[in-house]
FILUM-93499 format. One record per residue: residue in one letter; y, x, z of N, C-alpha, C in turn. Coordinates in Angstrom, 1 decimal, decimal comma. Layout:
<atoms>
ATOM_A_Y_X_Z_Y_X_Z_Y_X_Z
...
</atoms>
This chain:
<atoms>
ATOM_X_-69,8_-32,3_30,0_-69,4_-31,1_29,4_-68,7_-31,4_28,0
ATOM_X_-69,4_-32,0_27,5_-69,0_-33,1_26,0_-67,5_-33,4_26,2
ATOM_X_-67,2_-34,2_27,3_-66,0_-35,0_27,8_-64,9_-33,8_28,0
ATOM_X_-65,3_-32,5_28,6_-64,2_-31,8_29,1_-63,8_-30,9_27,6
ATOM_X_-65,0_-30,9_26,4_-63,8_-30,0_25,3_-63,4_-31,2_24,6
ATOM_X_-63,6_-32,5_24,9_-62,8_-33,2_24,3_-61,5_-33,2_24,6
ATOM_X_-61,4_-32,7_25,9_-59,9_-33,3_26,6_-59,5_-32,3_26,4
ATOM_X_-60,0_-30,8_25,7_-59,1_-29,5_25,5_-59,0_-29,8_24,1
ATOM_X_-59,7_-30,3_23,3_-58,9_-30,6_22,1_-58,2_-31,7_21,9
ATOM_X_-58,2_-32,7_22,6_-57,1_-33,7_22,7_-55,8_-33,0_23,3
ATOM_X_-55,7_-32,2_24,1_-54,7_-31,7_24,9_-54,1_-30,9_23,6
ATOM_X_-54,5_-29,9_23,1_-54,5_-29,1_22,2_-54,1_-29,7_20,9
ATOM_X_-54,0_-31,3_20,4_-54,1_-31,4_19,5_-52,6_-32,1_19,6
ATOM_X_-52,4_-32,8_20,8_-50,9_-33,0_21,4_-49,8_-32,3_22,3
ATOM_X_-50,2_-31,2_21,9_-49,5_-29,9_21,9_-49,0_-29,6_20,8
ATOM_X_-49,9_-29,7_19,7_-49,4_-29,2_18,2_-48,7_-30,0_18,0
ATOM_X_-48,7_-31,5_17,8_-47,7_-32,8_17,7_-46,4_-32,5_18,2
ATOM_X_-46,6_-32,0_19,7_-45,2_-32,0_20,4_-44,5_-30,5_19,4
ATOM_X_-45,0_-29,8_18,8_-44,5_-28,2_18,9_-44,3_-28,5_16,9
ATOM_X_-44,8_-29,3_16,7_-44,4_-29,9_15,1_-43,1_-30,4_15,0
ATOM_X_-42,7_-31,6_16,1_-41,9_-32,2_16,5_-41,0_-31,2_17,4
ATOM_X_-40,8_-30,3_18,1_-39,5_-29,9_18,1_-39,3_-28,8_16,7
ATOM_X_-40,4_-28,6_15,9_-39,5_-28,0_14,7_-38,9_-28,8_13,7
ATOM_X_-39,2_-30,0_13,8_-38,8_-31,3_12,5_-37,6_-31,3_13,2
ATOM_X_-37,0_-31,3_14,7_-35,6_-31,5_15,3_-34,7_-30,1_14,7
ATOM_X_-35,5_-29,4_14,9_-34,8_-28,0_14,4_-34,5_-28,3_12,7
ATOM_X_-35,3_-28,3_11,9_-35,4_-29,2_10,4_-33,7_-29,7_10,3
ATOM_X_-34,1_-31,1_11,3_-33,2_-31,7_11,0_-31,7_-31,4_11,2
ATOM_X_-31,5_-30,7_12,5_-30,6_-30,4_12,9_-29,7_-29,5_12,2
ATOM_X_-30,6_-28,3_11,1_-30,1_-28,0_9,9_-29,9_-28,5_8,8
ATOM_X_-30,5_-29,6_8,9_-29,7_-30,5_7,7_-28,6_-31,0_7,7
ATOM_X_-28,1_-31,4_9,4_-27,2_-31,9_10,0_-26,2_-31,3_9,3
ATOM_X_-25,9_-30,3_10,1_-25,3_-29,3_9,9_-24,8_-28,7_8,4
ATOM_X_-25,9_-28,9_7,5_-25,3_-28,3_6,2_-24,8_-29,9_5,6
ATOM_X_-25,2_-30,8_6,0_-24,5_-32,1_5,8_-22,7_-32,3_5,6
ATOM_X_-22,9_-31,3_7,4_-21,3_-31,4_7,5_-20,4_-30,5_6,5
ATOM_X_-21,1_-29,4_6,1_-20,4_-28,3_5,4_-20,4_-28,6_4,2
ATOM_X_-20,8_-30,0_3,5_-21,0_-30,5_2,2_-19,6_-30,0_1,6
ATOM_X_-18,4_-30,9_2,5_-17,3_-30,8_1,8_-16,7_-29,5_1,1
ATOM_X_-17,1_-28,1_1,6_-16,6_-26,8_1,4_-17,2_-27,2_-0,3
ATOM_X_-16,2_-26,2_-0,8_-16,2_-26,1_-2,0_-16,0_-24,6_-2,7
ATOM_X_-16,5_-23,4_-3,0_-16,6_-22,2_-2,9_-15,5_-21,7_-4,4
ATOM_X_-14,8_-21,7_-4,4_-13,4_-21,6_-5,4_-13,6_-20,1_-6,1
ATOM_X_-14,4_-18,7_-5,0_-14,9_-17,2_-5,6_-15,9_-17,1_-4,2
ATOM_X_-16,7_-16,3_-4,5_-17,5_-15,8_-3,3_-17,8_-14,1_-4,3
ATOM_X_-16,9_-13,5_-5,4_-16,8_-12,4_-6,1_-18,2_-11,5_-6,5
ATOM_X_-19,4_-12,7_-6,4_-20,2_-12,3_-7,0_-20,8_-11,9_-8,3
ATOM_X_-19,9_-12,3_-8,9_-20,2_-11,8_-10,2_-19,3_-10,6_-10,9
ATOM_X_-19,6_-10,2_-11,9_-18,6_-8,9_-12,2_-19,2_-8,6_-13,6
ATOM_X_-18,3_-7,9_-13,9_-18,7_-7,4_-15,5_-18,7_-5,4_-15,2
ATOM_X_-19,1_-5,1_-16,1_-19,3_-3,9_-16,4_-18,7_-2,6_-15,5
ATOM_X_-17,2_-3,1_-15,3_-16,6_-2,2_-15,2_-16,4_-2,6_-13,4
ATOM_X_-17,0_-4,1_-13,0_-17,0_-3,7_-11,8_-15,4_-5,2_-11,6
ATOM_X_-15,3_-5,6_-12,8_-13,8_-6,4_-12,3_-14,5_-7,6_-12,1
ATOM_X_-14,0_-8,5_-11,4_-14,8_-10,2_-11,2_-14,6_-10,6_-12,6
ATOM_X_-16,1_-11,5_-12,7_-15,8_-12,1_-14,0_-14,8_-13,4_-13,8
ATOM_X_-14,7_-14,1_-14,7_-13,5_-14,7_-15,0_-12,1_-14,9_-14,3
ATOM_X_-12,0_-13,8_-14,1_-10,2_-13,2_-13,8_-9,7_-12,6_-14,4
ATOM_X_-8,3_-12,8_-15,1_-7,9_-12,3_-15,6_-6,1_-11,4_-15,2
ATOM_X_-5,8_-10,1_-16,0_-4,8_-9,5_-15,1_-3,2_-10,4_-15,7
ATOM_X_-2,3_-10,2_-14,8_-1,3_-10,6_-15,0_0,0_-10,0_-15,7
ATOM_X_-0,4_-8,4_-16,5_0,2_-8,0_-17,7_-1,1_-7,1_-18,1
ATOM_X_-1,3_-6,0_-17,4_-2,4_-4,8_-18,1_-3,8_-4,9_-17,7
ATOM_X_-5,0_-5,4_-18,5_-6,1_-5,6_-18,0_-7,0_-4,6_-17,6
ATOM_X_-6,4_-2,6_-18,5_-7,3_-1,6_-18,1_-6,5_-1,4_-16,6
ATOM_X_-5,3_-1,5_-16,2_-4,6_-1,1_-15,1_-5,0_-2,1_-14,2
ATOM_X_-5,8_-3,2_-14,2_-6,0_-4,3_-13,3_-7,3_-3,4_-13,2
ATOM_X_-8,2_-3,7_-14,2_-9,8_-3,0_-13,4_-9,6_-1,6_-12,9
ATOM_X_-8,7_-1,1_-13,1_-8,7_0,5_-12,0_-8,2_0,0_-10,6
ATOM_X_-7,0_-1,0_-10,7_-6,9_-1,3_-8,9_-7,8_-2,2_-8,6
ATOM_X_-8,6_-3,3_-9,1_-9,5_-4,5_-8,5_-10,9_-4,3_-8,8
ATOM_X_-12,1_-3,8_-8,2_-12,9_-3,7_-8,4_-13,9_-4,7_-7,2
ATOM_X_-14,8_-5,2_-7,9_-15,9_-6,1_-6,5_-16,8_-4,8_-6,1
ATOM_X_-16,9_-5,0_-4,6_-17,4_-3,9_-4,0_-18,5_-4,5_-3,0
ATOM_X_-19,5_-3,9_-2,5_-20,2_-4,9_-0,9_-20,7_-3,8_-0,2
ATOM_X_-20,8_-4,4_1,2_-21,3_-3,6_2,2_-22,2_-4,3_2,7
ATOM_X_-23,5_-4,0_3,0_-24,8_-4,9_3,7_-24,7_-6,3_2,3
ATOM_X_-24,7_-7,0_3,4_-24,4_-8,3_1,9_-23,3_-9,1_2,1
ATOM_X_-22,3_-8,4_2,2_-20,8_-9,0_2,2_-20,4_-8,0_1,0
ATOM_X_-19,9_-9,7_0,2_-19,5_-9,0_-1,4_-17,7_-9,0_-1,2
ATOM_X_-17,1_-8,3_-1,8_-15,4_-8,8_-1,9_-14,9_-7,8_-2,9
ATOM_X_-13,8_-8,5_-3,3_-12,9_-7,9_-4,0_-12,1_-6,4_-3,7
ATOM_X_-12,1_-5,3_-3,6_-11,1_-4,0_-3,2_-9,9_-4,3_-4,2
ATOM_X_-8,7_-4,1_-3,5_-7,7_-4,0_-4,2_-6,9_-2,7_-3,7
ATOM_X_-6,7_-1,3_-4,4_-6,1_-0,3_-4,1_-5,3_-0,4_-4,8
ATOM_X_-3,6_-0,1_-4,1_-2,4_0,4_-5,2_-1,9_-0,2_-6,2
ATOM_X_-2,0_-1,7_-6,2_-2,3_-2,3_-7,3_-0,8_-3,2_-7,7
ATOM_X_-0,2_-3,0_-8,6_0,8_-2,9_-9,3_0,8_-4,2_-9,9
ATOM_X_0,1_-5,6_-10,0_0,2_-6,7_-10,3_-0,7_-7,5_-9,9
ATOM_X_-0,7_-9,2_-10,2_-1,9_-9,6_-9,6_-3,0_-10,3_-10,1
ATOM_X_-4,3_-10,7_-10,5_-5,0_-11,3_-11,3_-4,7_-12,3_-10,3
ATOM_X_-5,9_-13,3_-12,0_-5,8_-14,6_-11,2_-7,2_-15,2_-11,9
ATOM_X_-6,9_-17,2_-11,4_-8,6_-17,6_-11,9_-7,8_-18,5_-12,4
ATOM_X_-8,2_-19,2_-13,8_-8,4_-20,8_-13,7_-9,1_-21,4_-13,1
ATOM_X_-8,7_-22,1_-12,0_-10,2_-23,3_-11,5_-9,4_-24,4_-10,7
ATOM_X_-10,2_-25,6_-11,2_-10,0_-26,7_-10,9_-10,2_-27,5_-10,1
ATOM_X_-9,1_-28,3_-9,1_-9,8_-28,8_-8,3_-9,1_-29,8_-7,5
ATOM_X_-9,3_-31,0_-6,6_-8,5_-32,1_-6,2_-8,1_-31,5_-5,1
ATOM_X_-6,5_-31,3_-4,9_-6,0_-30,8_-3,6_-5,7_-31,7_-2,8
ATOM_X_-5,5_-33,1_-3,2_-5,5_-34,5_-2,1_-6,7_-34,7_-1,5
ATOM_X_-7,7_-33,9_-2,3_-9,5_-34,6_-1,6_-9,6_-33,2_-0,9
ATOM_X_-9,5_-32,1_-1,6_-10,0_-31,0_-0,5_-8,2_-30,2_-0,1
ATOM_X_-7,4_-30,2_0,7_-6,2_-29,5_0,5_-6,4_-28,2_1,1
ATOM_X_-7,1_-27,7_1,8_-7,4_-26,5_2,6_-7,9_-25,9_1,8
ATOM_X_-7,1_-24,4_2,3_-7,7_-23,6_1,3_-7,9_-22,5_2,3
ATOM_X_-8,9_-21,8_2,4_-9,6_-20,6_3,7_-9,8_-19,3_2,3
ATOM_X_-9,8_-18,3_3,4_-10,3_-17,1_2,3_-9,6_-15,9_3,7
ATOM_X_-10,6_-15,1_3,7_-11,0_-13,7_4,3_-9,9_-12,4_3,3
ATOM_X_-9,4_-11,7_4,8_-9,1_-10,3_4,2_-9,1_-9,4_5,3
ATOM_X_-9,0_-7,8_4,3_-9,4_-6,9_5,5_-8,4_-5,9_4,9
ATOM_X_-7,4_-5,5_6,1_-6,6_-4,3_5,3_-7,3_-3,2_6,1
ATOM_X_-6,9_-2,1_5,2_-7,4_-1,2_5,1_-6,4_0,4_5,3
ATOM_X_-5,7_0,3_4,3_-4,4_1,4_4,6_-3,6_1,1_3,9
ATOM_X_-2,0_1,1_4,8_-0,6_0,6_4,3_-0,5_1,5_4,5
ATOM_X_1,0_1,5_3,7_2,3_2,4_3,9_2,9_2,4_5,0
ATOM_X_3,7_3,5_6,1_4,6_3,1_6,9_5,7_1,9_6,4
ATOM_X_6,2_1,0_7,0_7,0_0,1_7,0_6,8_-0,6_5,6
ATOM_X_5,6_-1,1_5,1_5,1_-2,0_4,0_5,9_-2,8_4,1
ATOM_X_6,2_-3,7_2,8_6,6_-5,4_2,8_5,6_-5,9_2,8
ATOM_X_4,7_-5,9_1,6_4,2_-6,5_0,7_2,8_-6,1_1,1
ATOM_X_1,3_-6,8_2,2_0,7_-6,0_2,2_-0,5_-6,6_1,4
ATOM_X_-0,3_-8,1_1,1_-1,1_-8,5_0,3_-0,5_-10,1_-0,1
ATOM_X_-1,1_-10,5_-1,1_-0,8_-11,9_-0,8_-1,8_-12,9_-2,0
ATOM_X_-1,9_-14,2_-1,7_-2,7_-15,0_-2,1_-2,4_-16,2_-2,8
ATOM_X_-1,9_-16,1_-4,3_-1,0_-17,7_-4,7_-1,8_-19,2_-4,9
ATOM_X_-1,5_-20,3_-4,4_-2,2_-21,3_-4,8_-1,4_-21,8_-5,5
ATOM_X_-1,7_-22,5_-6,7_-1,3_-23,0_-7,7_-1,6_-24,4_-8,0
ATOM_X_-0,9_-25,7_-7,3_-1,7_-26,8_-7,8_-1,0_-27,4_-8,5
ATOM_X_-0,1_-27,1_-9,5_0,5_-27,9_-11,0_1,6_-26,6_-11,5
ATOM_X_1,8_-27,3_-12,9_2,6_-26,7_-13,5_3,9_-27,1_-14,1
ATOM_X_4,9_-26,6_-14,7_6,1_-27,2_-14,9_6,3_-27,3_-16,2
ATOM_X_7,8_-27,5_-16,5_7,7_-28,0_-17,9_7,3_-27,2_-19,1
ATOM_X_7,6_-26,3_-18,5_6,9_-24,6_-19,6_5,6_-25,1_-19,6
ATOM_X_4,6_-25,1_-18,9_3,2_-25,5_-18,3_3,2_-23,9_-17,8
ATOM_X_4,0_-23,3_-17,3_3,4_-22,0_-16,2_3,3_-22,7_-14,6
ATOM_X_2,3_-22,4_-14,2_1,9_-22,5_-13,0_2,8_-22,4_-11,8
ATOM_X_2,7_-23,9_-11,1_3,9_-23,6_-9,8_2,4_-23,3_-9,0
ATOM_X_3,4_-22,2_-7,8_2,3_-21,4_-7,5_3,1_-21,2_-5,2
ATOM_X_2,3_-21,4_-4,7_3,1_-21,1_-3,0_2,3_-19,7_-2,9
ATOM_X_3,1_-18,6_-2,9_3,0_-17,6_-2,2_2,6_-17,3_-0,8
ATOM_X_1,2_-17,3_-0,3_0,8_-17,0_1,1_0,9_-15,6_1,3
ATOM_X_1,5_-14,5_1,7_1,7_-13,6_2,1_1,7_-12,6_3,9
ATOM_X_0,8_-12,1_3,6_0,4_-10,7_4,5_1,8_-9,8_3,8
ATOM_X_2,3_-9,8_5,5_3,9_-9,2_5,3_3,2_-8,4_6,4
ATOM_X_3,9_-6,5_5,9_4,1_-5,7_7,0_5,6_-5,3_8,0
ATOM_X_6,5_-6,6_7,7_7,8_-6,4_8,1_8,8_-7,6_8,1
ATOM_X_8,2_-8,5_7,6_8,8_-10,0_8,2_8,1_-11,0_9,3
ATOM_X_8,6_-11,5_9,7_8,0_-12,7_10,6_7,4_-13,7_10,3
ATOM_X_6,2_-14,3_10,9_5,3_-15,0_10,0_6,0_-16,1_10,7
ATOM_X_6,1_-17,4_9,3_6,6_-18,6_9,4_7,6_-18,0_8,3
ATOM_X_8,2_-16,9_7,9_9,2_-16,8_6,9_9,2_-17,4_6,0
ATOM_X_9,9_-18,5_5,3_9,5_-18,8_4,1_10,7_-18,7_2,6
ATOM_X_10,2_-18,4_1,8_11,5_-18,0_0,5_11,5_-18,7_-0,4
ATOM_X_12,0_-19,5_-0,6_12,6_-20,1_-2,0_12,1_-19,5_-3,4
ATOM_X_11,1_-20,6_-3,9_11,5_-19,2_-5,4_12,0_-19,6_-6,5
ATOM_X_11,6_-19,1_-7,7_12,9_-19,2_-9,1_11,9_-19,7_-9,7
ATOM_X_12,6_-19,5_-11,1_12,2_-20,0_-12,4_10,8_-19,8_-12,7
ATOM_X_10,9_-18,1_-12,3_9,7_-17,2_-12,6_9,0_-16,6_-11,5
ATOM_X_9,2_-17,1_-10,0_8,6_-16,6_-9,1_8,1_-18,0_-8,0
ATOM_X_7,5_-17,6_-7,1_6,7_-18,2_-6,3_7,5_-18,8_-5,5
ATOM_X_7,4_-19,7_-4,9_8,2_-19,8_-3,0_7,4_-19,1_-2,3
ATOM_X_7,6_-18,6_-1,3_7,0_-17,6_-0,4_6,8_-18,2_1,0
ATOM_X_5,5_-18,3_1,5_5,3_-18,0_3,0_4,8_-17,2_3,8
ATOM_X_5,3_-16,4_5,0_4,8_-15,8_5,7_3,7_-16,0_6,4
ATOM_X_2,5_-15,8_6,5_1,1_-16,1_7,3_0,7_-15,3_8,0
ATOM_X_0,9_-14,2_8,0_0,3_-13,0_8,7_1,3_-11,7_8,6
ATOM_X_1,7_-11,2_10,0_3,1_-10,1_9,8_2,5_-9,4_11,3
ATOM_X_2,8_-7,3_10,6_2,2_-6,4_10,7_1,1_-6,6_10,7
ATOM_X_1,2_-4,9_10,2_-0,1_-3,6_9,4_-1,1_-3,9_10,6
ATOM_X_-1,8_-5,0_11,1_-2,4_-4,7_12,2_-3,7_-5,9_11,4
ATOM_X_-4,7_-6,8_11,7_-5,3_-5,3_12,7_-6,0_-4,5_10,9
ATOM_X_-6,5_-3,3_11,5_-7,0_-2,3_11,0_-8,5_-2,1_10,2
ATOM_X_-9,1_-2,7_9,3_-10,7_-2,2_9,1_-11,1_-3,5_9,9
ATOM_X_-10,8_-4,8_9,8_-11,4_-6,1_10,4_-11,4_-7,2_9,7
ATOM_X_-11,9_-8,1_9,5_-11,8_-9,1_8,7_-10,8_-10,2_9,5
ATOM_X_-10,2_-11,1_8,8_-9,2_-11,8_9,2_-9,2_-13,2_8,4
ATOM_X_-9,4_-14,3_8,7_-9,9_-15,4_8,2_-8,1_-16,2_8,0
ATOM_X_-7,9_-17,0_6,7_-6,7_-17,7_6,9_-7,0_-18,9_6,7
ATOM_X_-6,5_-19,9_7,0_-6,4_-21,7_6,7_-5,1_-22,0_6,3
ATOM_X_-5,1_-22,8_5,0_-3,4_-23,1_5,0_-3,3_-24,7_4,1
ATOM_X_-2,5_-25,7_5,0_-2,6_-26,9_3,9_-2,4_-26,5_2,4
ATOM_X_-2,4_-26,0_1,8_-2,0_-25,7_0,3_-1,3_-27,3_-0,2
ATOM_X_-1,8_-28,2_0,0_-1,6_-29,9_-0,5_-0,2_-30,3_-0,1
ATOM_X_-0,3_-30,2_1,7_1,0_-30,5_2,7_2,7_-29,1_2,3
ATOM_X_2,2_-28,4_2,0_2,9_-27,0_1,7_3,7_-27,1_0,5
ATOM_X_2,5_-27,7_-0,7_3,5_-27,9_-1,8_4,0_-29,3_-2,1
ATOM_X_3,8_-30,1_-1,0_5,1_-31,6_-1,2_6,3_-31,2_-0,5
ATOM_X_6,0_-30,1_0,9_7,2_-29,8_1,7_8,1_-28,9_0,6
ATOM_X_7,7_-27,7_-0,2_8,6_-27,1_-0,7_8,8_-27,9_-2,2
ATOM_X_8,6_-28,3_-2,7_8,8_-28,9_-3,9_9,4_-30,2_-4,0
ATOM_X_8,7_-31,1_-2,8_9,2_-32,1_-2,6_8,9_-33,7_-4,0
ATOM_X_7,9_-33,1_-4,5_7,0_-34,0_-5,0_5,7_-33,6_-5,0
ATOM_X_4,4_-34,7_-5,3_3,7_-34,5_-5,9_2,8_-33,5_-6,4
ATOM_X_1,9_-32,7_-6,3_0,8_-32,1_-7,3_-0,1_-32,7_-7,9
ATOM_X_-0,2_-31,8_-9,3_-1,1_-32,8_-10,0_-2,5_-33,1_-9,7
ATOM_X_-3,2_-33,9_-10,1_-4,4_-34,6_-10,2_-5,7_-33,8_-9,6
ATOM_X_-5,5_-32,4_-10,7_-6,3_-31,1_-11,1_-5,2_-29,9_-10,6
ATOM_X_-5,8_-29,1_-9,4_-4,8_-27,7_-9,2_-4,9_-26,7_-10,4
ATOM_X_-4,4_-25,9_-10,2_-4,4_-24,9_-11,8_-5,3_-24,1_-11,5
ATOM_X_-5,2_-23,1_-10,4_-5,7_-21,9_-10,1_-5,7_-21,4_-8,8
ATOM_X_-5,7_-19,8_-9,0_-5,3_-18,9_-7,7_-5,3_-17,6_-8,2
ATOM_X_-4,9_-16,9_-7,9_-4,0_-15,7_-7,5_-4,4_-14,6_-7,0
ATOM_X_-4,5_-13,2_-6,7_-4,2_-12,6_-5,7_-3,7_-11,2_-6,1
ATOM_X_-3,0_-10,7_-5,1_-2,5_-8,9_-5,1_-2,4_-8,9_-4,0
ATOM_X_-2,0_-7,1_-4,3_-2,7_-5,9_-2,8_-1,5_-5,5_-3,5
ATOM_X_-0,6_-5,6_-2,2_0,6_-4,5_-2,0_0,7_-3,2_-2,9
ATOM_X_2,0_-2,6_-3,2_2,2_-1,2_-3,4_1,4_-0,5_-2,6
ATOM_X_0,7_0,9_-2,8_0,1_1,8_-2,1_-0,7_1,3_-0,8
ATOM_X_-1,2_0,1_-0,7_-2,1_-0,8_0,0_-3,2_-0,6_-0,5
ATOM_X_-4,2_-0,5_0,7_-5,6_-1,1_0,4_-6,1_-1,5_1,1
ATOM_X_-6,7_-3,3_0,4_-7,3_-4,3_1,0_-8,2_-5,0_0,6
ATOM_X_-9,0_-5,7_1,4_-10,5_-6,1_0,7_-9,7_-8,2_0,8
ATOM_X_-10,6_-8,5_-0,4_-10,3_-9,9_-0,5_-11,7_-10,6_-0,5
ATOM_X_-12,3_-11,6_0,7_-13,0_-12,2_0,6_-13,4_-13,6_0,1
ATOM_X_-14,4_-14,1_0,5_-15,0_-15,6_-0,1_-13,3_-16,0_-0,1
ATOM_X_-13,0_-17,2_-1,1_-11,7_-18,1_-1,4_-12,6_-19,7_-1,2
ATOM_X_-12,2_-20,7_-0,6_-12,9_-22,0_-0,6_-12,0_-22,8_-0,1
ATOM_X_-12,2_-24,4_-0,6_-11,3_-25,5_-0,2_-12,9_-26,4_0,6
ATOM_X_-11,7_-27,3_1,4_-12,7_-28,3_2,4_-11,5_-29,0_2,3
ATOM_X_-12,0_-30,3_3,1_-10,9_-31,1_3,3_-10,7_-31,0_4,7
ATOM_X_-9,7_-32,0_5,2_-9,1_-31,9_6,6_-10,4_-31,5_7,9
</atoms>
């Protein structure tokens, strides 16, 4: 009798062993995994905000009361992002970062409501050096409602080069994930070099657009 609750707690007791040991696999396998995701590097996830509701350390690109009436951080459930309605110029961030070690740059958007026949329905600047003024050379990624994606524009003194990434008002109320070499992008249009340290980033929401701007992050290849 002795012998047989022995062997139900021996049974029982390597049961628990086995059922410890597939959760240490589970353990690990999440370690694994956030192992891999080390490289990501979170550039905004627009959690923070000041008073009025504008992300903190962004600043507007001429009027800062007319920037917090179009850019405000907003969330639904626990997805935080930036709304951008109607907004008539673009903020931006300082932040720093190696675009030869991480050149990818990812970030979420979700349009909302364009105009019939939009251009301009949003767009996202990376910035990894500056020129001799020290103003920020900057590649224009652009959500076009009327050009063809692959378009790309030349820019000036005072403006961006432009690429097309995403063309038509479509889709609707969805989130929309981009990837873009930022690193490979600005040796092709520049044709040298970025510096050491990138400058920043960017963003605007088209004329009479409204669009949500999510998490911004670099990884490498």
């Amino acid at each position: 009798m002795r012998s047989g609750v022995s062997l139900i707690k021996i049974v029982g007791f390597v049961g628990l062993n086995l059922m410890v040991g597939a959760l240490l696999v589970i353990v690990l396998a999440d370690v694994s995994s956030l192992a891999q995701s080390a490289g990501v590097v979170v550039l905004e996830d627009f959690r923070a905000k000041d008073e009025d509701g504008f992300p903190k350390g962004w600043k507007a690109q001429r009027s800062e009361s007319q920037a917090k009436q179009a850019y405000t951080v907003q969330s639904e459930q626990e997805t935080v992002f930036l709304s951008a309605k109607s907004a008539d110029q673009r903020v931006y961030k300082r932040i720093a970062w190696n675009p030869k070690v991480t050149p990818i740059v990812a970030w979420r958007w979700r349009l909302k409501t364009a105009p019939v026949e939009a251009d301009l329905i949003a767009a996202v600047f990376i910035s990894l050096d500056t020129d001799l003024m020290v103003l920020p050379v900057a590649t224009k990624y652009v959500w076009s409602g009327t050009r063809s994606k692959g378009t790309t524009t030349e820019g000036g003194i005072f403006s961006a080069s432009e690429i097309v990434i995403r063309a038509g008002a479509q889709p609707i109320g969805q989130w929309v994930e981009e990837r873009v070499n930022a690193y490979e992008d600005f040796k092709r249009i520049h044709q040298h070099e970025p510096a050491d340290q990138a400058w920043g980033i960017s963003i605007l929401g088209g004329p009479g657009v409204e669009v949500d701007f999510g998490l911004i992050a670099v990884s490498s290849p």
